[in-house]
Every structure is written in structure tokens, then in C-alpha cells.
C-alpha positions as CSV (number, residue, x, y, z in Angstrom):
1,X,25.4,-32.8,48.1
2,X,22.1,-35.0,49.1
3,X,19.6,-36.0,46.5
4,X,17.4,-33.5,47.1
5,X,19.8,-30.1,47.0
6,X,20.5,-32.6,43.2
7,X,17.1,-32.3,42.8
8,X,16.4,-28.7,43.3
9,X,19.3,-27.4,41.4
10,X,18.0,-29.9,38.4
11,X,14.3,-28.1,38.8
12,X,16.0,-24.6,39.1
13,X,18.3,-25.6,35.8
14,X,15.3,-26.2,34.1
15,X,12.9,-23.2,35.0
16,X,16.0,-21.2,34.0
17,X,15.7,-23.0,30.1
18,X,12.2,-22.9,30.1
19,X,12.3,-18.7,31.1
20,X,14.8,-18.2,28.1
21,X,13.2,-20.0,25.6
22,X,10.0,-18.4,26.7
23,X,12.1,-15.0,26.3
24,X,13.0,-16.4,22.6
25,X,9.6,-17.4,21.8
26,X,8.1,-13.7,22.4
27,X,11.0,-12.2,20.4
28,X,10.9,-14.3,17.4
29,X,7.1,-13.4,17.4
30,X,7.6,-9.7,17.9
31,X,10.0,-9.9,15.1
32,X,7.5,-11.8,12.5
33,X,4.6,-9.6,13.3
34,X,6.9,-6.4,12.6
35,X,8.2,-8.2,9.8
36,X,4.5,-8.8,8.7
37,X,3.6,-5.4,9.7
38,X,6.0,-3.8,7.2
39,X,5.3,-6.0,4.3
40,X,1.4,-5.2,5.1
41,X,1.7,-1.0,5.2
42,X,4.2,-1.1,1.7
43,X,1.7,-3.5,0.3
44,X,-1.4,-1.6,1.1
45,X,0.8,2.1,0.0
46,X,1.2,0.4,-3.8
47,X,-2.4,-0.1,-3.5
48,X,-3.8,2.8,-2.5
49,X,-1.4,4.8,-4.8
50,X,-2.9,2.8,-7.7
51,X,-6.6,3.6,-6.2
52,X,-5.6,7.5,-5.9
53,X,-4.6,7.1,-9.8
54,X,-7.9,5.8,-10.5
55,X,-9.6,9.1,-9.2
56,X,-10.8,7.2,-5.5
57,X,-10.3,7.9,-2.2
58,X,-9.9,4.9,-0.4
59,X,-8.5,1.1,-0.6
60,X,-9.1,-2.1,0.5
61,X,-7.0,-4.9,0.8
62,X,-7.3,-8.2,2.3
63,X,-4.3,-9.0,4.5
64,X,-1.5,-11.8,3.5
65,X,-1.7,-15.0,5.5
66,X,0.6,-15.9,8.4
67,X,0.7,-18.4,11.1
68,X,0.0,-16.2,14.2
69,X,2.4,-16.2,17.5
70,X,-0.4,-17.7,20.1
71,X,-2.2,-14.2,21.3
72,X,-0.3,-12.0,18.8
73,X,-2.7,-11.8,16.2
74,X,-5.2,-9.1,17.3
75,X,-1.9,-7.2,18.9
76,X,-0.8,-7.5,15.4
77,X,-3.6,-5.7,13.6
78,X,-3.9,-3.1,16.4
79,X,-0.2,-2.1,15.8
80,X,-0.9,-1.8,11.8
81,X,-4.0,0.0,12.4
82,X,-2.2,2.4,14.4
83,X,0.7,2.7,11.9
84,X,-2.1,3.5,9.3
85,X,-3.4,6.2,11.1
86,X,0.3,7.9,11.4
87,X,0.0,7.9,7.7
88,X,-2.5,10.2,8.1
89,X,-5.7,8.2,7.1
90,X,-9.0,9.5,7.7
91,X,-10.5,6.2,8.6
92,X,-8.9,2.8,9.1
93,X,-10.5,-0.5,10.1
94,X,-9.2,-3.9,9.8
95,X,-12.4,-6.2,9.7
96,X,-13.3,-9.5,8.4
97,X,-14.7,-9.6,4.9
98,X,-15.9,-12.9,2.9
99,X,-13.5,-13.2,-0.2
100,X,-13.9,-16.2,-2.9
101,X,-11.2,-18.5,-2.8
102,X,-10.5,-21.7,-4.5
103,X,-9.9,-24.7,-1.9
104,X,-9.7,-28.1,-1.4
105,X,-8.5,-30.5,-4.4
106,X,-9.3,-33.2,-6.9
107,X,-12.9,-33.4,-6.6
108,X,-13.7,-31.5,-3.6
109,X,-11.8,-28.1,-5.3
110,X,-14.2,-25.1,-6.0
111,X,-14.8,-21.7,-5.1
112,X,-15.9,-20.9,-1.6
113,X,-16.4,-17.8,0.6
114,X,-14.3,-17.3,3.2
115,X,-13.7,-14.8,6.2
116,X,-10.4,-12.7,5.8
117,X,-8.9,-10.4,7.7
118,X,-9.4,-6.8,5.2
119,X,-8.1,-3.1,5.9
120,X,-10.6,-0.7,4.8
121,X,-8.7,2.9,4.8
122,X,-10.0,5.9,3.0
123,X,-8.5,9.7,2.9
124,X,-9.7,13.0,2.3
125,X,-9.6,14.8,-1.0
126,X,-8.3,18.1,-2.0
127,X,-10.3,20.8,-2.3
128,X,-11.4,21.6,-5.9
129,X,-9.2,25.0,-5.6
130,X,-6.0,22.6,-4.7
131,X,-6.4,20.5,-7.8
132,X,-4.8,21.8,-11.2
133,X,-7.0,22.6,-13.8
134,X,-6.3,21.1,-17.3
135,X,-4.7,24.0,-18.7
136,X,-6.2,26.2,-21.4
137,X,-3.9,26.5,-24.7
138,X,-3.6,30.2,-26.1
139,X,-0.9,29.6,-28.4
140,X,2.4,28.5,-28.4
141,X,4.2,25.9,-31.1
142,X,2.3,23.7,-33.3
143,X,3.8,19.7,-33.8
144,X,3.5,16.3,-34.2
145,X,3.1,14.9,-30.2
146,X,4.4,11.5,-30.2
147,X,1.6,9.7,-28.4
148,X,-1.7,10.4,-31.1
149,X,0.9,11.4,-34.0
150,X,-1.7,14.4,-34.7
151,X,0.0,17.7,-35.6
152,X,-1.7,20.1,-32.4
153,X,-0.4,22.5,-29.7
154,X,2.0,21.3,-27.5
155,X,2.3,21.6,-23.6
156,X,5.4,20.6,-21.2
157,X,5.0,18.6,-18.4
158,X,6.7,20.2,-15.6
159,X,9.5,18.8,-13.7
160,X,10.3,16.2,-16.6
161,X,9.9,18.5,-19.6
162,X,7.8,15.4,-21.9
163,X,6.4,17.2,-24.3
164,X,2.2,16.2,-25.1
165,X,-0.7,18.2,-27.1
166,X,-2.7,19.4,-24.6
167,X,-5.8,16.7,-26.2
168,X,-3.7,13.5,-25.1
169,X,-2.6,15.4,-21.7
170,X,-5.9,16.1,-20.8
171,X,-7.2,12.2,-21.8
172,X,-4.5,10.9,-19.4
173,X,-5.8,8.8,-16.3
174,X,-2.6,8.7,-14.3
175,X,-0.3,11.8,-12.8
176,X,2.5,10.7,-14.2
177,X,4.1,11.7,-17.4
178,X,3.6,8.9,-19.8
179,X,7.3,9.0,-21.0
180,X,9.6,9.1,-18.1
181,X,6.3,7.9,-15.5
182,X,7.8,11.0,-13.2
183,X,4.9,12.6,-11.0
184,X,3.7,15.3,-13.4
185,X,3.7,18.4,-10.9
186,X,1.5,20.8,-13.1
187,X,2.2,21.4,-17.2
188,X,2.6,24.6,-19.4
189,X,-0.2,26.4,-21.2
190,X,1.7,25.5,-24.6
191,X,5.3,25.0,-25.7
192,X,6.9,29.1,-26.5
193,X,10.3,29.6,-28.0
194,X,11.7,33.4,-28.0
């Protein structure tokens, strides 16, 4: 073999490494921004479920920091915008917004504004004819509830079966039963026994 056929295989050898790590590269950032992706679209869910108990119809959340795979950072946020939207979302958009952080140290810490990447999703509301209606009491057994320890008229919460006066149930904030914290489907219009 002369030097150069040496040569040329050694070059060849070495585009060959350089086109598999290359390969590597790409797929060890594909898998971090799904990885991110994920972790983003559970974290922004527990949020917006805590917004919805709150009586509003949209969240915002700025996004968790990562070290972006050179070029994969607006693919990134395109892919979770799109996975928001399957959710069914009214209106997604993933913007910068200024947030107050705390940076630096020793004497050159403080508060300062900075630009973060933010989703801003909102969805639309029931119809008032979809929502249940606190329910009206017309009778049914009189006891002590076990939240406000006031002898009233009792309703069930349906599926769980918690038992509330119908005063405390219709003070709650949340859906849920305040027992069992079950999704409270609809509730009874007092507690009967035949």
C-alpha cells in the first residue's frame, strides 16, 4: 500500500467517526428535548388544573431551564406548542416574558428582570347550562357535618359518598370532595333514608 492509499483510508476512517458521532449528537438532543418536552406538558397540566380550580380559564408558566442542543431550541418549543394544541387548547403561545429573578452573588446579588421563555394557554369554558348548579335542599336528614360541626341538612357527594351540609358544600373552592379529594361529579339534594 503507498502512502497515499495510507492516507486516504486514514481520511475516510475519520469522516466515518466524525458521521457517527454526528448521528449520536442529534439523537442525544432529540432525546433531551423530548425528555424536556414531557416534563414541560405534565408540569404546565398540574398548573392549569390548579388554575381551573381557582375558577380561570387559562395558565401561564414560565418554562424550566436547559442547555439547548445547538439549533434545537425553537424546534423544541414548536413541538410543545404543537403538543399543547392536541390537548385541545384554545390558544397557545410560547413567548418571552420578563420574570424577577435573583442573580449574581455577594454584593452584586439582587433582583433583576429577565427575558424567559413563558407558555401562555387558555381554554374555553362550559356553557352555564353544562355547569351544575349548587343544589337546592328540600328536605332530607338533619346532622352534625364534620367540617363546620353545625347541626344542618346534609348532601352526598357523588361518586365518593362524603357526606357535607349543603352551606359548607356550596362554600367549597375546589371540585373535589374535601375528604377523600375524589373529583366530586355532582352531589344529592339532601341525605334520604327509606
Amino acid at each position: 500500500m503507498s502512502f497515499v492509499e495510507y492516507l486516504s483510508r486514514k481520511s475516510l476512517a475519520a469522516q466515518q467517526r466524525r458521521a457517527e458521532q454526528l448521528v449520536l449528537r442529534r439523537a442525544e438532543a432529540e432525546a433531551k428535548c423530548q425528555q424536556w418536552l414531557e416534563e414541560q406538558i405534565k408540569r404546565f397540566k398540574e398548573h392549569c388544573i390548579e388554575q381551573s380550580e381557582h375558577g380561570k380559564n387559562s395558565g401561564k408558566m414560565v418554562l424550566s431551564d436547559i442547555k439547548w442542543p445547538k439549533g434545537k431550541k425553537d424546534e423544541c418549543f414548536e413541538l410543545l406548542k404543537q403538543e399543547l394544541q392536541k390537548l385541545g387548547f384554545e390558544k397557545v403561545e410560547i413567548k418571552c416574558a420578563l420574570v424577577d429573578k435573583w442573580r449574581g452573588s455577594g454584593a452584586f446579588s439582587g433582583l433583576m428582570f429577565v427575558s424567559e421563555p413563558t407558555i401562555h394557554a387558555s381554554w374555553k369554558l362550559l356553557p352555564n347550562e353544562c355547569i351544575e348548579e349548587e343544589p337546592q335542599v328540600t328536605g332530607g336528614m338533619i346532622d352534625t357535618c364534620a367540617i363546620c360541626a353545625e347541626v344542618r341538612p346534609l348532601v352526598v357527594l357523588v361518586p365518593c359518598g362524603h357526606v357535607v351540609c349543603a352551606d359548607c358544600h356550596s362554600k367549597r373552592i375546589t371540585q373535589r370532595c374535601p375528604f377523600c379529594r375524589n373529583v366530586v361529579r355532582c352531589t344529592t339534594q339532601g341525605l334520604f333514608f327509606s
